[in-house]
VEXDREN-2710 file (C-alpha; in Angstrom, 1 decimal):
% VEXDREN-2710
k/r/px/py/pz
1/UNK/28.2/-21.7/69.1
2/UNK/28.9/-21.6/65.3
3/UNK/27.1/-19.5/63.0
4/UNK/24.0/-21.7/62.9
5/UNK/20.0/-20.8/63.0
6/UNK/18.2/-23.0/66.4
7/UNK/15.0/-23.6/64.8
8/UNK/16.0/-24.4/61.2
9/UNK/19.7/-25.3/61.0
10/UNK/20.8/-23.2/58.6
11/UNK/24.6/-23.2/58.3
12/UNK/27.2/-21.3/55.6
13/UNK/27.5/-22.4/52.6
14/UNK/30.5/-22.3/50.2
15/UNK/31.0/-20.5/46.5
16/UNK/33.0/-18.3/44.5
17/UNK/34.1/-15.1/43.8
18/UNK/34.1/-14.3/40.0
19/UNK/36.2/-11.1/39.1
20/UNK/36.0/-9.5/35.7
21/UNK/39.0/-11.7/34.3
22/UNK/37.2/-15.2/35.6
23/UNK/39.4/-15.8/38.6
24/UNK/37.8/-17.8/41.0
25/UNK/38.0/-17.2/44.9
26/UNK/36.5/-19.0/47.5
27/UNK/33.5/-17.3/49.9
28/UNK/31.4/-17.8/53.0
29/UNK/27.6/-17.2/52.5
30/UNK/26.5/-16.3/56.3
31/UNK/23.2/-16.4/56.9
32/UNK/21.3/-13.8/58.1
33/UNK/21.0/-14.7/61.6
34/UNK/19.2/-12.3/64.1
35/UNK/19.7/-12.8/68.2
36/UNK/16.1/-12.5/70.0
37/UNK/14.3/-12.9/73.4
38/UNK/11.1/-14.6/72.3
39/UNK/8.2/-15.2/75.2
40/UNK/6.8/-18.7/75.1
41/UNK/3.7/-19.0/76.1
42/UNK/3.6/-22.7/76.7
43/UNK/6.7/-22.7/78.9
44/UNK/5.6/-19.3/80.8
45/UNK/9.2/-17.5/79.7
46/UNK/11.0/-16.1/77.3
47/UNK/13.7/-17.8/75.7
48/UNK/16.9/-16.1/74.1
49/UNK/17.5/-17.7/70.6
50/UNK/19.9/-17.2/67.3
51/UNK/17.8/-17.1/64.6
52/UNK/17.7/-16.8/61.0
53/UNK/15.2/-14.0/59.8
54/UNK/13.5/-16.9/57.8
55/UNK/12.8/-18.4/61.1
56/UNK/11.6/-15.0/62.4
57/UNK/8.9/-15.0/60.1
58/UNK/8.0/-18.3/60.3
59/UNK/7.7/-17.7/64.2
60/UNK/5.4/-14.6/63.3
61/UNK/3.0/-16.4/61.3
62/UNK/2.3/-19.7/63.0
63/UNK/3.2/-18.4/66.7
64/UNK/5.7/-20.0/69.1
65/UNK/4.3/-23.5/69.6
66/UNK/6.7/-25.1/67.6
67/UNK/9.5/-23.8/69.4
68/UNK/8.0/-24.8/72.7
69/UNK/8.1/-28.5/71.5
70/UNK/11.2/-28.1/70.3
71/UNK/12.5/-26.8/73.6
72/UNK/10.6/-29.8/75.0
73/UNK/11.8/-32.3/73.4
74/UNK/15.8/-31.4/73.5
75/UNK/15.7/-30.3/70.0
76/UNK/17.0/-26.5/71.0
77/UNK/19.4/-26.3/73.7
78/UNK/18.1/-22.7/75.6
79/UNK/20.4/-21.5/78.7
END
């Protein structure tokens, strides 16, 4: 699977790299993308996802119920 967050698509983006002297170079930014078992409680299991630590905190706050529906409706693909 390519470097892509489950739960909120994030994907790398493309920019430069400016030396001193104005040279241009081209870049990857990567996200910041954490892999973690996460119980659901809905579905009675825990889930392994790659996810980006935005969605991390997201999942902290408001709980794993979005997930579950997401699971549900074929949204994430979960082995």
């Amino acid at each position: 699977m390519a470097r892509t967050c489950q739960m909120t698509g994030k994907k790398p983006l493309t920019g430069n790299n400016v030396s001193h002297s104005h040279n241009r170079t081209k870049r990857r930014f990567l996200p910041n993308l954490q892999k973690k078992r996460i119980w659901i409680q809905e579905l009675n299991r825990f889930v392994t996802l790659k996810l980006s630590a935005r969605a991390l905190k997201t999942i902290s706050k408001n709980g794993t119920s979005e997930i579950a529906r997401m699971i549900q409706e074929k949204k994430i693909k979960v082995h």
